[in-house]
PQR file with spaces between the fields and no chain letter, atoms N, CA, C, O and H, PARSE charges and radii, in Angstrom:
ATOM       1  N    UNK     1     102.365  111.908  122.770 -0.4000 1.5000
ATOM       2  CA   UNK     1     102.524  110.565  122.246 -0.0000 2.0000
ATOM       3  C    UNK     1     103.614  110.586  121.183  0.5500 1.7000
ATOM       4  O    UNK     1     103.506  111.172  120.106 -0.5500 1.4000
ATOM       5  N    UNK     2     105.008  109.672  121.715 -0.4000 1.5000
ATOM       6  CA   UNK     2     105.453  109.131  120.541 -0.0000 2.0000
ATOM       7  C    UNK     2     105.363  108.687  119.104  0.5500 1.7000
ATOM       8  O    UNK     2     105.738  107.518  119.016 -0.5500 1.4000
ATOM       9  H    UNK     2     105.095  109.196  122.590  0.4000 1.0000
ATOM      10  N    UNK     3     105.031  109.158  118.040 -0.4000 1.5000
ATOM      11  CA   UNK     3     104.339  109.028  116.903 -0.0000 2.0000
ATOM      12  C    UNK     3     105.739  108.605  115.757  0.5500 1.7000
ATOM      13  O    UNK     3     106.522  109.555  115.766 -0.5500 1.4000
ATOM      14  H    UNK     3     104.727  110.108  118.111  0.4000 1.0000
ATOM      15  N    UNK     4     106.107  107.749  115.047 -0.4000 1.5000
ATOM      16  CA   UNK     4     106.771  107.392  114.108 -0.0000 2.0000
ATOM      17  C    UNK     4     106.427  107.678  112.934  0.5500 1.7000
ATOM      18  O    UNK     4     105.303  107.311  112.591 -0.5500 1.4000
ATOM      19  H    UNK     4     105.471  106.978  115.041  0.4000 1.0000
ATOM      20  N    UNK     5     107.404  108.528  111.809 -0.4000 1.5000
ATOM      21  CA   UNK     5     106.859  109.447  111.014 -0.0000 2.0000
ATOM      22  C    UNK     5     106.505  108.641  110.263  0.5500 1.7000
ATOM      23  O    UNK     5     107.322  107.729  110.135 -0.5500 1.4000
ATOM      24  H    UNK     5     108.317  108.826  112.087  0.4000 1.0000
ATOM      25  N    UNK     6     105.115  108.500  109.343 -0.4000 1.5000
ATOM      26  CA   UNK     6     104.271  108.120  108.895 -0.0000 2.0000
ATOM      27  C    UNK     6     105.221  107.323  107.208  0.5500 1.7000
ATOM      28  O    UNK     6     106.298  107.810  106.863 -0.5500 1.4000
ATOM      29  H    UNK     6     104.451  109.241  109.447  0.4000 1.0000
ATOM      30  N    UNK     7     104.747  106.442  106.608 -0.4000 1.5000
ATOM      31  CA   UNK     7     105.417  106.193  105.457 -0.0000 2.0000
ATOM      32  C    UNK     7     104.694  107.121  104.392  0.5500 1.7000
ATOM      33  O    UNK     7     103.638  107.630  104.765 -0.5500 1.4000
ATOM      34  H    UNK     7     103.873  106.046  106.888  0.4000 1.0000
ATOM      35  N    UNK     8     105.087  107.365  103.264 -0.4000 1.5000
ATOM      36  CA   UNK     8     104.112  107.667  102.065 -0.0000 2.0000
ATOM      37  C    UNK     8     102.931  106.920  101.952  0.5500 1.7000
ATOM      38  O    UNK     8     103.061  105.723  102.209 -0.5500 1.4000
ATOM      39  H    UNK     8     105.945  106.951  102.961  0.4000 1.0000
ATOM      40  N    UNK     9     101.558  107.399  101.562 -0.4000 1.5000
ATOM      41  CA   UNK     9     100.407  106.948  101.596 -0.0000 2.0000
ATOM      42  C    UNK     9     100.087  107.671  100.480  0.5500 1.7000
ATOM      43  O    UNK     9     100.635  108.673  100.021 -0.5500 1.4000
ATOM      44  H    UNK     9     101.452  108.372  101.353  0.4000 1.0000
ATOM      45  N    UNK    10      98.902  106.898   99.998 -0.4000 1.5000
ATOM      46  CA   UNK    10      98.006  106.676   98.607 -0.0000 2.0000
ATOM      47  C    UNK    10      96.790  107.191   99.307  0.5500 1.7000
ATOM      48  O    UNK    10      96.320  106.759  100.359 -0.5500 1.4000
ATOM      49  H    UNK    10      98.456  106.084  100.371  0.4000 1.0000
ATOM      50  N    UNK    11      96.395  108.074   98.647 -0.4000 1.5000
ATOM      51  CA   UNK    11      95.154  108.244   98.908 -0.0000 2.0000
ATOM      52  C    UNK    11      93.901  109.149   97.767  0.5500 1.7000
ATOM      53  O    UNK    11      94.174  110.024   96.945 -0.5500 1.4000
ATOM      54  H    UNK    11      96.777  108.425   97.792  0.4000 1.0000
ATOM      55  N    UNK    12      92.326  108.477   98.140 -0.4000 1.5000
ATOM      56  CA   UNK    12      91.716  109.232   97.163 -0.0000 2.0000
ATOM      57  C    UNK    12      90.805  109.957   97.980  0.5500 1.7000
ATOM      58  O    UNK    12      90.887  109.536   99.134 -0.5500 1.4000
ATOM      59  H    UNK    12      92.104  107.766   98.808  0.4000 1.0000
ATOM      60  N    UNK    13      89.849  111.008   97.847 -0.4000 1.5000
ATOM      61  CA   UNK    13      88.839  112.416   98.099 -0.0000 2.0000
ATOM      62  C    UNK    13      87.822  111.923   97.852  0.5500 1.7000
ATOM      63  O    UNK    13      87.847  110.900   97.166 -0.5500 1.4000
ATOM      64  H    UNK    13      89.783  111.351   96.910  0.4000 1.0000
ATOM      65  N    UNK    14      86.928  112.296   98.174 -0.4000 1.5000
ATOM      66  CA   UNK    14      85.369  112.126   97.339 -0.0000 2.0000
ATOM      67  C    UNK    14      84.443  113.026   98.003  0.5500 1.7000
ATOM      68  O    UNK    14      84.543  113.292   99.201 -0.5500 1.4000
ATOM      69  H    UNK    14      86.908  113.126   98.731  0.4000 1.0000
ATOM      70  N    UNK    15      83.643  113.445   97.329 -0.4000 1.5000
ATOM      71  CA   UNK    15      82.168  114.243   98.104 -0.0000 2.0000
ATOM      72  C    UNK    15      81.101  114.240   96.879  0.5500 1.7000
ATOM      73  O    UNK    15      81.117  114.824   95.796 -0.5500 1.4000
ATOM      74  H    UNK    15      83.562  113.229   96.356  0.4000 1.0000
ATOM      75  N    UNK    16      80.010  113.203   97.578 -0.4000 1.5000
ATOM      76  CA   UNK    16      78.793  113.573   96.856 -0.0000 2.0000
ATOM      77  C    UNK    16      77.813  114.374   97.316  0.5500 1.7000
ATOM      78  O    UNK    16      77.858  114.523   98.537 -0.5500 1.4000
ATOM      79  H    UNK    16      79.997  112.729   98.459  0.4000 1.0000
ATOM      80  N    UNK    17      76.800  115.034   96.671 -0.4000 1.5000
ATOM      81  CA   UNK    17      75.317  115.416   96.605 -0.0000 2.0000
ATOM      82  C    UNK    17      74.689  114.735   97.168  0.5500 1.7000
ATOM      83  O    UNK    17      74.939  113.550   96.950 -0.5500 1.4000
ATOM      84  H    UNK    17      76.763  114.912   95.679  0.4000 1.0000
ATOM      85  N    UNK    18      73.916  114.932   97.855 -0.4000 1.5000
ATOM      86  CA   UNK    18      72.532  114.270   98.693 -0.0000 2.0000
ATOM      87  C    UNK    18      71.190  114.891   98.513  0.5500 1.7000
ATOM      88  O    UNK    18      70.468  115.210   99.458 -0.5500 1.4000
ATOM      89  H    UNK    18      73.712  115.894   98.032  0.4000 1.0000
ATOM      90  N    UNK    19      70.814  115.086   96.935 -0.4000 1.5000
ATOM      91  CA   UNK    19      69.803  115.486   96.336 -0.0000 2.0000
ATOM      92  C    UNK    19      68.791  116.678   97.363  0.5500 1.7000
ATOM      93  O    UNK    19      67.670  116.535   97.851 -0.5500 1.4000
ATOM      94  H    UNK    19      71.400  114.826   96.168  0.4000 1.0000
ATOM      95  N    UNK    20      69.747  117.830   97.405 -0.4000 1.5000
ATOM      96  CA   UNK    20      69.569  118.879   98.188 -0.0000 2.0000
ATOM      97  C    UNK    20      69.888  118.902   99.952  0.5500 1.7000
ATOM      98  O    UNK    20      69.938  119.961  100.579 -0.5500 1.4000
ATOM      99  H    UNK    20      70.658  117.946   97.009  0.4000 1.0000
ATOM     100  N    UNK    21      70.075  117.604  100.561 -0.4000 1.5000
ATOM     101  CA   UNK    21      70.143  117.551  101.631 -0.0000 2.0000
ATOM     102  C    UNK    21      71.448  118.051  102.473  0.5500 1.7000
ATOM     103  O    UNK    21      71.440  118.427  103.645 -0.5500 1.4000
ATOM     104  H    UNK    21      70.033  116.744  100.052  0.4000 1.0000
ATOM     105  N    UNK    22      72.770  117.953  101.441 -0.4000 1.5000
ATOM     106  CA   UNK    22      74.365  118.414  101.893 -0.0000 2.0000
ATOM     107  C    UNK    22      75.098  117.078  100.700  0.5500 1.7000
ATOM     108  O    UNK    22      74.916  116.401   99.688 -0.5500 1.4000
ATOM     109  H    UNK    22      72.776  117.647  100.489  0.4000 1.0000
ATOM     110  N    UNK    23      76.051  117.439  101.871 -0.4000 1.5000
ATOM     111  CA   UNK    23      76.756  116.649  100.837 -0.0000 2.0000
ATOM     112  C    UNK    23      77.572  115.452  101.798  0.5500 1.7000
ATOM     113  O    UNK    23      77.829  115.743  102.966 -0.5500 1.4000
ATOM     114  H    UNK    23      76.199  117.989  102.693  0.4000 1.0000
ATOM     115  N    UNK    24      77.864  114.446  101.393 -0.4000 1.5000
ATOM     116  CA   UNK    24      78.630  113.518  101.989 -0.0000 2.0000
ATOM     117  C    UNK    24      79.797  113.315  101.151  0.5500 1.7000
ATOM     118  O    UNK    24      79.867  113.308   99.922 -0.5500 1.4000
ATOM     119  H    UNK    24      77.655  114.209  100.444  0.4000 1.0000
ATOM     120  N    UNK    25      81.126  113.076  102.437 -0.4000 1.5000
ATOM     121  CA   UNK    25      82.203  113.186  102.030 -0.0000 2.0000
ATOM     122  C    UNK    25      83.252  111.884  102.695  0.5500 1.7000
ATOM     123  O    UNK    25      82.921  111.468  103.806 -0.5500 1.4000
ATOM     124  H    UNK    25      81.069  113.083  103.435  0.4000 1.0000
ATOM     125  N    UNK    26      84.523  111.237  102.013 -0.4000 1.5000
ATOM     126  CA   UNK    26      84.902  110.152  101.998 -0.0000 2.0000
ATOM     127  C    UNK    26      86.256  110.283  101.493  0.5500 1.7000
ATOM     128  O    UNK    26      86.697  110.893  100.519 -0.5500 1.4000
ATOM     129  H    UNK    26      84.792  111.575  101.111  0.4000 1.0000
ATOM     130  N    UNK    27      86.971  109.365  102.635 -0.4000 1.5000
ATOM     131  CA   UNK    27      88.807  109.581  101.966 -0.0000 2.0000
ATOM     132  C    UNK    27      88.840  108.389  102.091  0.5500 1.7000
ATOM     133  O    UNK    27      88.019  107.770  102.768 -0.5500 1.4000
ATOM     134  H    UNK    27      86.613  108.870  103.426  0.4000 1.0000
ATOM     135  N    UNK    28      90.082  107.703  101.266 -0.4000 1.5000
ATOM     136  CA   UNK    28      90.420  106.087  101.450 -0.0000 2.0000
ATOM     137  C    UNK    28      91.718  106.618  101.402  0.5500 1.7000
ATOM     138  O    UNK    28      92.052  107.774  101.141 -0.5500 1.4000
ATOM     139  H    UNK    28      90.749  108.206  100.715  0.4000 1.0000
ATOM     140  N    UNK    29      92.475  105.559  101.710 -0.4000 1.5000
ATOM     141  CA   UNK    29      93.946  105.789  102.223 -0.0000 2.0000
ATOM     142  C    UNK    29      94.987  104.176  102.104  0.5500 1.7000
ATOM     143  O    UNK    29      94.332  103.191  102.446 -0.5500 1.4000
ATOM     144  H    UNK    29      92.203  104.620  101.922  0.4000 1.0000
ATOM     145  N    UNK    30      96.079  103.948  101.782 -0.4000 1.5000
ATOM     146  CA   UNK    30      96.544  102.825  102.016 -0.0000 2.0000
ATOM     147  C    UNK    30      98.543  103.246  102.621  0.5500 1.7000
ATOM     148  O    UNK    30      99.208  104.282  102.643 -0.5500 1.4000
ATOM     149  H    UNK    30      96.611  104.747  101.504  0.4000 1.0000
ATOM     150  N    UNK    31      98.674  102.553  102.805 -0.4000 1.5000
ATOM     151  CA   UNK    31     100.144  102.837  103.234 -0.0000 2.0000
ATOM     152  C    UNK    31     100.784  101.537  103.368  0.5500 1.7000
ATOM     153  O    UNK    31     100.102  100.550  103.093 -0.5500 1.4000
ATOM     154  H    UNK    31      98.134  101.712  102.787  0.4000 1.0000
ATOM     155  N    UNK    32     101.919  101.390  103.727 -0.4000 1.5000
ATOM     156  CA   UNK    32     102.789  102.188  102.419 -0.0000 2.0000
ATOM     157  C    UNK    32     102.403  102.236  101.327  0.5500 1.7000
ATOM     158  O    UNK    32     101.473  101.542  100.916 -0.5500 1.4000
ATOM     159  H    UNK    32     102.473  102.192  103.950  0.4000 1.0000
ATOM     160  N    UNK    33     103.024  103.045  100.654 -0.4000 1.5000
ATOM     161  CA   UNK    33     102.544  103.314   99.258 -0.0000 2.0000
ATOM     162  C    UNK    33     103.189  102.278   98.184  0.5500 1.7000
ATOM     163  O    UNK    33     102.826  102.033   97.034 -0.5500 1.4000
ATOM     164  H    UNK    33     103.780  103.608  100.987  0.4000 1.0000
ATOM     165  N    UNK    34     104.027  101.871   98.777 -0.4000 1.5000
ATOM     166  CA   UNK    34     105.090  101.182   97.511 -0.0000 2.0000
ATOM     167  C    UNK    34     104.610   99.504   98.483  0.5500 1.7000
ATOM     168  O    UNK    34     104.852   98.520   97.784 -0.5500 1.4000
ATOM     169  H    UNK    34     104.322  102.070   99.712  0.4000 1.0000
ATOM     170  N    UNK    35     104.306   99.325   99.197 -0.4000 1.5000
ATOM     171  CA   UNK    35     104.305   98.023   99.597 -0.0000 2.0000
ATOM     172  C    UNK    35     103.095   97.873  100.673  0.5500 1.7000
ATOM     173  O    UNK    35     103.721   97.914  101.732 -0.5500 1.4000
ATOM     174  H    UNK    35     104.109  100.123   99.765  0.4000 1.0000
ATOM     175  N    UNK    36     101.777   97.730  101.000 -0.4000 1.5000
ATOM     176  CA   UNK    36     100.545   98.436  101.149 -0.0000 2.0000
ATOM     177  C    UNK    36     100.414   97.478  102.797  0.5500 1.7000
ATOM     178  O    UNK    36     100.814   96.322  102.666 -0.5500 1.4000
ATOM     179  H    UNK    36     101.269   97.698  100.139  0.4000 1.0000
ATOM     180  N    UNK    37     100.075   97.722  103.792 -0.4000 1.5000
ATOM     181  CA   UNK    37      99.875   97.315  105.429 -0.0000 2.0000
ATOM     182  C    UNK    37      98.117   97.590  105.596  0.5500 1.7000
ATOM     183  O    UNK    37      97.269   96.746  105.884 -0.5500 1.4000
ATOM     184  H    UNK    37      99.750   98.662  103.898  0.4000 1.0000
ATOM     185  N    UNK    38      97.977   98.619  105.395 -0.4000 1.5000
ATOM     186  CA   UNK    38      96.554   98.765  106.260 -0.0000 2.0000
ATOM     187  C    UNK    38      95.908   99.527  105.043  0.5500 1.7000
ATOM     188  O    UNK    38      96.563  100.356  104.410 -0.5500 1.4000
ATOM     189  H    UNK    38      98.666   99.305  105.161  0.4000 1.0000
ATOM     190  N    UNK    39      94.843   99.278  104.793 -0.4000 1.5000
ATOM     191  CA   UNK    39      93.813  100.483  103.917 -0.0000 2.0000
ATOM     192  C    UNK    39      92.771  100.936  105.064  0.5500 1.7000
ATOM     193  O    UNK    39      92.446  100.076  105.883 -0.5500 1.4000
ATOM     194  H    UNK    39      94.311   98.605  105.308  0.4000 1.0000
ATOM     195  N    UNK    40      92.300  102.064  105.159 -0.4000 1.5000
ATOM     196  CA   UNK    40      91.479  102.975  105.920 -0.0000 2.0000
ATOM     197  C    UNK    40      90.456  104.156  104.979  0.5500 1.7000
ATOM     198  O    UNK    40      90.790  104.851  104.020 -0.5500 1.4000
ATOM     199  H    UNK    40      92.564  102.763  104.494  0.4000 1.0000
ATOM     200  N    UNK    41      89.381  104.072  105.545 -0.4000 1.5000
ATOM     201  CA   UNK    41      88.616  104.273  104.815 -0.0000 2.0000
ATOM     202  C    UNK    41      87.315  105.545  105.662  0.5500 1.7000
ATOM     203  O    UNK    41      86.240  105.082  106.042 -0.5500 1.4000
ATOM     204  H    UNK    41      89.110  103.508  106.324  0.4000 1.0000
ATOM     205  N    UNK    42      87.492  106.427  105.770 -0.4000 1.5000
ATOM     206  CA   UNK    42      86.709  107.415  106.728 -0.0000 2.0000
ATOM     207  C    UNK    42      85.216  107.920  105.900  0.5500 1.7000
ATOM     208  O    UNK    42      85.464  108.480  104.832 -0.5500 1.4000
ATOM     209  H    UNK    42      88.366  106.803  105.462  0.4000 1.0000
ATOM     210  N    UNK    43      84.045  107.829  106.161 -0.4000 1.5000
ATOM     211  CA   UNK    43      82.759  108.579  105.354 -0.0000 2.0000
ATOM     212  C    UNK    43      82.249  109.339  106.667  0.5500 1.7000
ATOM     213  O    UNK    43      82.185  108.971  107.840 -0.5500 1.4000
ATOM     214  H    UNK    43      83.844  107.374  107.028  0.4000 1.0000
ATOM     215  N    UNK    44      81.899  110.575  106.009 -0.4000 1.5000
ATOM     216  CA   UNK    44      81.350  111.495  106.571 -0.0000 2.0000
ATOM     217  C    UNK    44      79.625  111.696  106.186  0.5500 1.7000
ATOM     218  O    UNK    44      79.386  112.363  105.179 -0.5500 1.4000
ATOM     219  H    UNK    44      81.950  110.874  105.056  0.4000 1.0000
ATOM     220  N    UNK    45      79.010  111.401  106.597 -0.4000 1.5000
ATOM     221  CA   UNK    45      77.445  111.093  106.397 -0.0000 2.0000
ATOM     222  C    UNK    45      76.790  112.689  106.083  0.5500 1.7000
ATOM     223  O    UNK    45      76.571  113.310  107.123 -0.5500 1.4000
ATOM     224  H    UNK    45      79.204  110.860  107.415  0.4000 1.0000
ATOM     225  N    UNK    46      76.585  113.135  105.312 -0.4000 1.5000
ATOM     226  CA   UNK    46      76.117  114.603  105.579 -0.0000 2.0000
ATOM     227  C    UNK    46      77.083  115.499  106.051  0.5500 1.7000
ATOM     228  O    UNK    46      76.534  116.497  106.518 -0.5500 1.4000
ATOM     229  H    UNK    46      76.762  112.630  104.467  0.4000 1.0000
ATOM     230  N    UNK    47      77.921  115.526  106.095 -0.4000 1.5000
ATOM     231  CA   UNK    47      79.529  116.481  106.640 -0.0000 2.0000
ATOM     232  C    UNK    47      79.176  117.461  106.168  0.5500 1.7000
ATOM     233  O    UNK    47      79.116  118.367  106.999 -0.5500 1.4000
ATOM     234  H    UNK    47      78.366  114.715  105.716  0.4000 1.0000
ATOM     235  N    UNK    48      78.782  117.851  104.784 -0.4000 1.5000
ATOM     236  CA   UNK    48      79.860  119.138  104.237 -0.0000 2.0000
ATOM     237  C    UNK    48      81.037  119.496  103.624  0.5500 1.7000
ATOM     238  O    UNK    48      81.659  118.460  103.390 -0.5500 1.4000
ATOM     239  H    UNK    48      78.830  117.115  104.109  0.4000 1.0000
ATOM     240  N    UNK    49      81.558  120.331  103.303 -0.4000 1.5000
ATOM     241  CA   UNK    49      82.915  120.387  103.131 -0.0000 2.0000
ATOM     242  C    UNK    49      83.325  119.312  101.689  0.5500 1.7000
ATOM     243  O    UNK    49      82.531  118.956  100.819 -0.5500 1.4000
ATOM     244  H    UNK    49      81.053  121.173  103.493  0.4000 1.0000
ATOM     245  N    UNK    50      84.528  119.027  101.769 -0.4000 1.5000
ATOM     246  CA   UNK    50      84.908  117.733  101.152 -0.0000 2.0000
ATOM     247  C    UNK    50      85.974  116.848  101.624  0.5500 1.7000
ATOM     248  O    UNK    50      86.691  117.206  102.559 -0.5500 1.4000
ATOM     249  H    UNK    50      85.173  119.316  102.477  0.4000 1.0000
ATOM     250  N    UNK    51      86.122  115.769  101.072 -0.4000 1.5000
ATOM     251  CA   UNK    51      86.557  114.409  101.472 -0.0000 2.0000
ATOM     252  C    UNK    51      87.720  114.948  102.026  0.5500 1.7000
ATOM     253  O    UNK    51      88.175  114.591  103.113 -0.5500 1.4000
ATOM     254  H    UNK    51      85.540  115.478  100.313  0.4000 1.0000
ATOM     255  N    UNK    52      88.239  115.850  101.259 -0.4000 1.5000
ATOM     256  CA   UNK    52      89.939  116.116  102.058 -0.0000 2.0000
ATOM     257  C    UNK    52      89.908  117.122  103.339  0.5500 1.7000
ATOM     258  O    UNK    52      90.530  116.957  104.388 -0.5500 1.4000
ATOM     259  H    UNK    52      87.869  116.140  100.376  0.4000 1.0000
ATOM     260  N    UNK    53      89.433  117.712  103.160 -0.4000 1.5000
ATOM     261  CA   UNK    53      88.773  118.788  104.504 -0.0000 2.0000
ATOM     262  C    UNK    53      88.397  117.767  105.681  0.5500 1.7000
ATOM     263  O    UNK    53      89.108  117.728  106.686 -0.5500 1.4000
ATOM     264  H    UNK    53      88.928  117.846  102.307  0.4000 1.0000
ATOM     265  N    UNK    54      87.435  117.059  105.568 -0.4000 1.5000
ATOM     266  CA   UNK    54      86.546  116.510  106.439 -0.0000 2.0000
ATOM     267  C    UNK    54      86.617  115.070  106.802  0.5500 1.7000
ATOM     268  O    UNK    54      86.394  114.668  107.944 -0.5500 1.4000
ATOM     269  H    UNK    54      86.858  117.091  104.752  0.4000 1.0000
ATOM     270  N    UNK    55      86.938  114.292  105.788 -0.4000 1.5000
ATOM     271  CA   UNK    55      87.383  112.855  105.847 -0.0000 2.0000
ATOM     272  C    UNK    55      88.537  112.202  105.975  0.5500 1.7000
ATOM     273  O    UNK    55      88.802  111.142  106.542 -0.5500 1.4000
ATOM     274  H    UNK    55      87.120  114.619  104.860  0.4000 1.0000
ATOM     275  N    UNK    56      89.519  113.337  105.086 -0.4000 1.5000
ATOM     276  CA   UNK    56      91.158  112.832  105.730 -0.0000 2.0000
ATOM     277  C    UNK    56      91.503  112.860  107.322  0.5500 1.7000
ATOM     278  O    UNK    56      91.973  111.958  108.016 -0.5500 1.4000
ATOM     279  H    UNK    56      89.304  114.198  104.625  0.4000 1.0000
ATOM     280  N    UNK    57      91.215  113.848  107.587 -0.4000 1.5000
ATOM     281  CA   UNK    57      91.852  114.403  109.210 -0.0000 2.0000
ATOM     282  C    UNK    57      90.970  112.689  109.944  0.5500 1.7000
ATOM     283  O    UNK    57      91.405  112.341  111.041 -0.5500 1.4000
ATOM     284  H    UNK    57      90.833  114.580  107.023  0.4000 1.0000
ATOM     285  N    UNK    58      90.291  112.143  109.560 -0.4000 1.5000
ATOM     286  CA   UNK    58      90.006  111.438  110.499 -0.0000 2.0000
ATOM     287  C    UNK    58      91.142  110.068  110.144  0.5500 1.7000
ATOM     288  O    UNK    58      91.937  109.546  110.925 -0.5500 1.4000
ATOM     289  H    UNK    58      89.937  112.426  108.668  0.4000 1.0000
ATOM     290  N    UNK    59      90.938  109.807  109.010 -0.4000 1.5000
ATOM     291  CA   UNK    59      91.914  109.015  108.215 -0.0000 2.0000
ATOM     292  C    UNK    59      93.651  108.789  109.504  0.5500 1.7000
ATOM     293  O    UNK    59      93.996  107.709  109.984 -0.5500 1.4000
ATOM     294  H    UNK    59      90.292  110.232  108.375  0.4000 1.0000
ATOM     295  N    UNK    60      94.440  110.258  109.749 -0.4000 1.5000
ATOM     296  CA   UNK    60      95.068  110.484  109.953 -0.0000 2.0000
ATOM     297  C    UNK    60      95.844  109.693  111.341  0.5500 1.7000
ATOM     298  O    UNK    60      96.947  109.148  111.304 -0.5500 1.4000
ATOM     299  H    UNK    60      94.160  111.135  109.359  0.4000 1.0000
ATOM     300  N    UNK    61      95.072  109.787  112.362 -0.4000 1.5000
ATOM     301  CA   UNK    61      95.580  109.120  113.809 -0.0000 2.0000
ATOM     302  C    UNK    61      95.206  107.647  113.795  0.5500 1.7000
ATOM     303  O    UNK    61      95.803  106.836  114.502 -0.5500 1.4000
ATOM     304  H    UNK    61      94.176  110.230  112.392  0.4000 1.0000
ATOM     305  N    UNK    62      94.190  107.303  112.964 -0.4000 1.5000
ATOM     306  CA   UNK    62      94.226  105.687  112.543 -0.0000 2.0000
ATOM     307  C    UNK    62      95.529  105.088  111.846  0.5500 1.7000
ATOM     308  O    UNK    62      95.798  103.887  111.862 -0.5500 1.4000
ATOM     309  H    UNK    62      93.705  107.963  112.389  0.4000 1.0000
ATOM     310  N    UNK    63      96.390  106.176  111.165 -0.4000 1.5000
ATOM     311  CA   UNK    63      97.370  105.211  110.809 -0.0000 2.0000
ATOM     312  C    UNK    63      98.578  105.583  111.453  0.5500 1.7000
ATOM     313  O    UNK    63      99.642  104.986  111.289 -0.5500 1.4000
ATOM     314  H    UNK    63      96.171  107.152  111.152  0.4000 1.0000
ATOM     315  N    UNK    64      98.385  106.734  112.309 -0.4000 1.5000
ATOM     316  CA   UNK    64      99.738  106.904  112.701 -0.0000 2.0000
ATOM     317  C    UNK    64      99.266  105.639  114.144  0.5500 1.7000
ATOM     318  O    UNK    64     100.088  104.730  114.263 -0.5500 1.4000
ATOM     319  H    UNK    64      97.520  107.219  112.442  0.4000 1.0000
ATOM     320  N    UNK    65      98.353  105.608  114.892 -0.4000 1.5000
ATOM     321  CA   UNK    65      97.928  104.639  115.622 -0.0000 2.0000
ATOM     322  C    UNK    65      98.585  102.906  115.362  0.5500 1.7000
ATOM     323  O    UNK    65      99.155  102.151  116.150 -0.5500 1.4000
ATOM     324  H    UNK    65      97.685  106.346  114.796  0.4000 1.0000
ATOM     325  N    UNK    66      98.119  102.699  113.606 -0.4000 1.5000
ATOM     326  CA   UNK    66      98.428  101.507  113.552 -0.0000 2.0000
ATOM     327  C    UNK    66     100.270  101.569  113.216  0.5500 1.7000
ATOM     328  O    UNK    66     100.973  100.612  113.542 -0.5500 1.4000
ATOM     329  H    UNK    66      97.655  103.312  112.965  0.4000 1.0000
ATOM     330  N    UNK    67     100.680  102.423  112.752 -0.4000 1.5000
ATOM     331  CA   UNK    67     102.351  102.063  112.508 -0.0000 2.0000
ATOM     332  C    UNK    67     102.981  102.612  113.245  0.5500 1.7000
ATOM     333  O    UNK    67     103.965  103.239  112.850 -0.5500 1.4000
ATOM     334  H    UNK    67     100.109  103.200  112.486  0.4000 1.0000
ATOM     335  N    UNK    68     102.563  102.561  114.848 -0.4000 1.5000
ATOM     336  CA   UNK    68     103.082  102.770  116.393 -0.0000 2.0000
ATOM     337  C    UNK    68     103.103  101.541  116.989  0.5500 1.7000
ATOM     338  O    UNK    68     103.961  101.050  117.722 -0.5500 1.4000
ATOM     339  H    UNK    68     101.764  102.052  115.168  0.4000 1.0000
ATOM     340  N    UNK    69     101.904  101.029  116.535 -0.4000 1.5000
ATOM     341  CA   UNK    69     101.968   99.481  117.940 -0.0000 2.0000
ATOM     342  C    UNK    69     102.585   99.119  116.382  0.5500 1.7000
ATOM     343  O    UNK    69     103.812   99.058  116.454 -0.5500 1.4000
ATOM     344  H    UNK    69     101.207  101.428  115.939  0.4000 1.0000
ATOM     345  N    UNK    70     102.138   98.889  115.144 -0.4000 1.5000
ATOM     346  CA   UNK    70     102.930   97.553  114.024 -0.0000 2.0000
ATOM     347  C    UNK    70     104.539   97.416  113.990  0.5500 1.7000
ATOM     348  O    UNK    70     105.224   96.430  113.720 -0.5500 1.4000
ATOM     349  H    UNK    70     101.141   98.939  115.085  0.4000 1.0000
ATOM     350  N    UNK    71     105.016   99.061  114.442 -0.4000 1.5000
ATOM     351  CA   UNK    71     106.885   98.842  113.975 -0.0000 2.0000
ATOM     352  C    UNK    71     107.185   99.373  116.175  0.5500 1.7000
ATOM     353  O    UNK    71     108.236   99.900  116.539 -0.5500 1.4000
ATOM     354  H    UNK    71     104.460   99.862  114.661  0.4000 1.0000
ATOM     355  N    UNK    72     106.505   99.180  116.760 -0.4000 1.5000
ATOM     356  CA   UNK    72     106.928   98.995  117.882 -0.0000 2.0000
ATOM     357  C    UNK    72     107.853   98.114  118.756  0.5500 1.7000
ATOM     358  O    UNK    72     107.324   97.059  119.107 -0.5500 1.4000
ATOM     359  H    UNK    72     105.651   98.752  116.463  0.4000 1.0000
ATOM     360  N    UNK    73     108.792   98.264  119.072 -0.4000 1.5000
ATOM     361  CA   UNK    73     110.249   97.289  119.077 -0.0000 2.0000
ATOM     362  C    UNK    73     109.720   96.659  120.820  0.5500 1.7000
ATOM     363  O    UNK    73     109.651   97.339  121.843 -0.5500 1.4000
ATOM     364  H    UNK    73     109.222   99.121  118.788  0.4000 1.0000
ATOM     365  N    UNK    74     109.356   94.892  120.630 -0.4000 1.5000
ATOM     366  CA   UNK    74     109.135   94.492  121.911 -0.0000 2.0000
ATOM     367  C    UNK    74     109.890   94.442  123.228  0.5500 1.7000
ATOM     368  O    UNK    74     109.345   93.991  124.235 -0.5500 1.4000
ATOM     369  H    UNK    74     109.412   94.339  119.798  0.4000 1.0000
């Protein structure tokens, strides 16, 4: 797949405690960075790991997805 290289993106991490159960983990994301199109937002329910490990990578083909069809020349 044709993929258009991604703009700069904003993004934050997170992983909480689940009062012994694991941990749940969470990335938010916006792009562009300087002028903002889509925010995306991935939670990992009990994952493990942390937000950047486990929650970005999903983050990832959602936006290269959306700024393929958005700057796609008709």
């Amino acid at each position: 797949m044709d993929v258009p290289h991604l703009p700069l993106v904003a993004g934050k991490s997170g992983t909480s405690e689940d009062m012994g159960q694991g941990s749940h983990t969470w990335f938010g994301a916006y792009a562009p960075f300087d002028k903002p199109e889509i925010v995306v937002v991935a939670f990992g329910e009990l994952s493990g790991g942390s937000g950047g490990e486990v929650a970005a990578p999903m983050v990832k083909p959602v936006l290269e997805a959306y700024f393929q069809k958005a700057h796609k020349k008709p």
